[in-house]
Biotite code that builds the C-alpha atoms (Angstrom):
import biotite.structure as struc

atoms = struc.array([
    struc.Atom([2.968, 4.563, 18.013], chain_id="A", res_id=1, res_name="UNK", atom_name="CA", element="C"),
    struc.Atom([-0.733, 6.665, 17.414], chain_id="A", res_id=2, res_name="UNK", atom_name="CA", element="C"),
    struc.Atom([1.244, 9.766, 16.764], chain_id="A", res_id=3, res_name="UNK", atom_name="CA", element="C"),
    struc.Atom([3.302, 8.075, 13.617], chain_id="A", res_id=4, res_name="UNK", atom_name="CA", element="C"),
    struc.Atom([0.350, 5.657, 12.494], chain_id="A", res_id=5, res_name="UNK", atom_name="CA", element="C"),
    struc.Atom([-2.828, 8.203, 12.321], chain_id="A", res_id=6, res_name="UNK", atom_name="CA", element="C"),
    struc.Atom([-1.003, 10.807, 10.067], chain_id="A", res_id=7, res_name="UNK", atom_name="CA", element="C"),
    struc.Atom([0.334, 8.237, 7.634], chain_id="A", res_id=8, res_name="UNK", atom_name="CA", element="C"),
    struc.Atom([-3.522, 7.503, 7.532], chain_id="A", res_id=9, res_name="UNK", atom_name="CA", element="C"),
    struc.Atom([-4.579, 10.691, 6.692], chain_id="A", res_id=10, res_name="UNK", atom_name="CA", element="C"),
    struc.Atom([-1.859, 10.949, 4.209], chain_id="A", res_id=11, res_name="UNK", atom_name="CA", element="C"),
    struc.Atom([-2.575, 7.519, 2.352], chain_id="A", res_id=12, res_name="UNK", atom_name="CA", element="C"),
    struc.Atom([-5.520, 9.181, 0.635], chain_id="A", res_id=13, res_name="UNK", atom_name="CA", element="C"),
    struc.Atom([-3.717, 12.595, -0.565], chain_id="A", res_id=14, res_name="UNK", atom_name="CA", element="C"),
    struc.Atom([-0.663, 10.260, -1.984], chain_id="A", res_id=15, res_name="UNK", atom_name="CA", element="C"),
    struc.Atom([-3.401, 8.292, -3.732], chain_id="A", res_id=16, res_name="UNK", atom_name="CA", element="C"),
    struc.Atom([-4.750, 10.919, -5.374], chain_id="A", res_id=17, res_name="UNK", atom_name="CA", element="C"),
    struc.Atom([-1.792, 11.938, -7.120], chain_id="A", res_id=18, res_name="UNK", atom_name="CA", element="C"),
    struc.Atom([-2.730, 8.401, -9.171], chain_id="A", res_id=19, res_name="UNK", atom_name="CA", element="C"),
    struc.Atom([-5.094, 9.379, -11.294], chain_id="A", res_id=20, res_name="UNK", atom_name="CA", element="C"),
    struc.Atom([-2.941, 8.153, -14.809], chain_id="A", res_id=21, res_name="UNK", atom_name="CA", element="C"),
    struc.Atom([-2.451, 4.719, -13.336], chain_id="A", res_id=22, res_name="UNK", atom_name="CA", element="C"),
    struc.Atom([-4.176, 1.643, -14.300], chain_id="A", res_id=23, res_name="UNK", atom_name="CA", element="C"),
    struc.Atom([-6.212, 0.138, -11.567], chain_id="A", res_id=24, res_name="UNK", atom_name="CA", element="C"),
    struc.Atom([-3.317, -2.710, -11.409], chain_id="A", res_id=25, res_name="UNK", atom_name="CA", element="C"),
    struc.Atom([-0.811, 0.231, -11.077], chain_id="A", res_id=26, res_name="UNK", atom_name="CA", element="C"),
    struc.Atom([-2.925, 1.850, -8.572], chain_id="A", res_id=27, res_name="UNK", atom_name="CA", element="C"),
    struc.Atom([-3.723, -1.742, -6.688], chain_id="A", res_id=28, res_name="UNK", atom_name="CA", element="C"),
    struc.Atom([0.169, -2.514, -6.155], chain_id="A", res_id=29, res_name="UNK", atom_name="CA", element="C"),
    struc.Atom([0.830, 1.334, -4.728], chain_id="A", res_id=30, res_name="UNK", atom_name="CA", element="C"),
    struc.Atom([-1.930, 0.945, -2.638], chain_id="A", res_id=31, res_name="UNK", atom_name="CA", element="C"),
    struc.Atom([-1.168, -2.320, -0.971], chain_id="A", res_id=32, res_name="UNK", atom_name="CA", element="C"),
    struc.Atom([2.261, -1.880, -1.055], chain_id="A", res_id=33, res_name="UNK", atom_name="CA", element="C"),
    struc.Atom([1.833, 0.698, 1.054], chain_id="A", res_id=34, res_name="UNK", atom_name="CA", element="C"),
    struc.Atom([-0.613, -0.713, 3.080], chain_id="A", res_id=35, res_name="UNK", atom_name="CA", element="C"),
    struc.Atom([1.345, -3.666, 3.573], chain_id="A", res_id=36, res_name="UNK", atom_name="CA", element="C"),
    struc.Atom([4.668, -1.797, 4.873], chain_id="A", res_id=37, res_name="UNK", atom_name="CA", element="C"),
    struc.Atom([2.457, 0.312, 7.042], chain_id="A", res_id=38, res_name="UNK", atom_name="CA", element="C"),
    struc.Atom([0.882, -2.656, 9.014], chain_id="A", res_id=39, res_name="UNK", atom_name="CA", element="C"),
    struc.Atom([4.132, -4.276, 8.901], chain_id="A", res_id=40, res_name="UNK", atom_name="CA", element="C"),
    struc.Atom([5.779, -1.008, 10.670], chain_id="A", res_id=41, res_name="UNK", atom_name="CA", element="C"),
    struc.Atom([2.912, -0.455, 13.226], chain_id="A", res_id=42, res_name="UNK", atom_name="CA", element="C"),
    struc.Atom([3.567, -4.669, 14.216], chain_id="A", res_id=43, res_name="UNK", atom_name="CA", element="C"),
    struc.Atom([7.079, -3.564, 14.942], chain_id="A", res_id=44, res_name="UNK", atom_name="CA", element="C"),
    struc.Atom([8.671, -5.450, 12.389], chain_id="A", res_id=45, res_name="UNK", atom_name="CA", element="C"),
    struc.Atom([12.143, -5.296, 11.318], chain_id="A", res_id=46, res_name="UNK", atom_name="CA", element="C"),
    struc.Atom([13.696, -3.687, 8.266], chain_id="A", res_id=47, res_name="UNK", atom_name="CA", element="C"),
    struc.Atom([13.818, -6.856, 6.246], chain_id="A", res_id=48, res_name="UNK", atom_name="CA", element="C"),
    struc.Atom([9.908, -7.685, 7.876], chain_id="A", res_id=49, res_name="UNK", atom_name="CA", element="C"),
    struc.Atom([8.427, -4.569, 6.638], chain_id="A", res_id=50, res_name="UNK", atom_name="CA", element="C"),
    struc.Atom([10.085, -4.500, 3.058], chain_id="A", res_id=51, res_name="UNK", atom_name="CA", element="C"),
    struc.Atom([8.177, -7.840, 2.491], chain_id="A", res_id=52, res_name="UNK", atom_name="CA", element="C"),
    struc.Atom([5.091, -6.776, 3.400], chain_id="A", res_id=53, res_name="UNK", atom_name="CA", element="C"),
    struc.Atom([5.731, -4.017, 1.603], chain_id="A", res_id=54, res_name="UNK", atom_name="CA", element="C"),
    struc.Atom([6.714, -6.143, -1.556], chain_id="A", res_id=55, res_name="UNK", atom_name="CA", element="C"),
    struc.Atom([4.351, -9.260, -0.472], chain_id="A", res_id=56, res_name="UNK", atom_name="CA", element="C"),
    struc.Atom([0.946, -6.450, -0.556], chain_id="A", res_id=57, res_name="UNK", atom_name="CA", element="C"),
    struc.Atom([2.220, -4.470, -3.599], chain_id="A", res_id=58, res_name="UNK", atom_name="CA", element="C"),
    struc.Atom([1.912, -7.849, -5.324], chain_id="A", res_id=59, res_name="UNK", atom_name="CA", element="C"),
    struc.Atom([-1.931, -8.616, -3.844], chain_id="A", res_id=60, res_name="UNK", atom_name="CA", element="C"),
    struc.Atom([-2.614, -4.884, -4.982], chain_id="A", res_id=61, res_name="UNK", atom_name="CA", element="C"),
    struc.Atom([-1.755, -5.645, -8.595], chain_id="A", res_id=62, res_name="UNK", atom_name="CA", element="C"),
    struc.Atom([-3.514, -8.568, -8.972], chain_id="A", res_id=63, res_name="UNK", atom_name="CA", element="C"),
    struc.Atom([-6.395, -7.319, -7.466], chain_id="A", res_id=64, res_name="UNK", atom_name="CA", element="C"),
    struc.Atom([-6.784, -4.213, -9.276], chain_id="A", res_id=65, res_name="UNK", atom_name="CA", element="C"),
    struc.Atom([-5.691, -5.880, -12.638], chain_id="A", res_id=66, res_name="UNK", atom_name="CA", element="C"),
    struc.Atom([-8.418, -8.574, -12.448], chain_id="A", res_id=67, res_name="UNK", atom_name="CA", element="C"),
    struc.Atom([-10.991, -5.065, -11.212], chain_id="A", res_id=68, res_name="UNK", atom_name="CA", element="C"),
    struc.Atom([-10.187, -3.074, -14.272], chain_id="A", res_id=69, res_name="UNK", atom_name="CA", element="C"),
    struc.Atom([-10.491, -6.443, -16.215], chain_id="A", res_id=70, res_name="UNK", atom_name="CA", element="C"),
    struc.Atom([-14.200, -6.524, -15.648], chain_id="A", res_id=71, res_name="UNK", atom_name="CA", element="C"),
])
């Protein structure tokens, strides 16, 4: 499970970088979508399990980074 979770780690922040056009909402929801499927693959989750994460963190991203950029 370390050898599939520590490189999607270390390639979190080189996808991220490729973000610099986004709004910070835009950049929130990538971020925690992918945040959110990640955590929900390394629990062992199933298929349908890690898509909502996915979907359930992309959502917490944008808000986040919407109400951020806000200020």
């Amino acid at each position: 499970m370390k050898r599939i979770a520590i490189p999607m780690l270390l390639l979190a922040p080189v996808l991220l970088a490729g973000c610099e056009n986004m709004s910070p909402g835009q950049k929130g929801a990538a971020t925690g979508a992918a945040l959110g499927s990640g955590i929900g693959m390394v629990a062992g989750g199933s298929f349908g399990q890690v898509v909502g994460a996915g979907l359930i963190g992309g959502a917490a991203g944008y808000v986040t980074g919407s109400a951020i950029g806000n200020k």
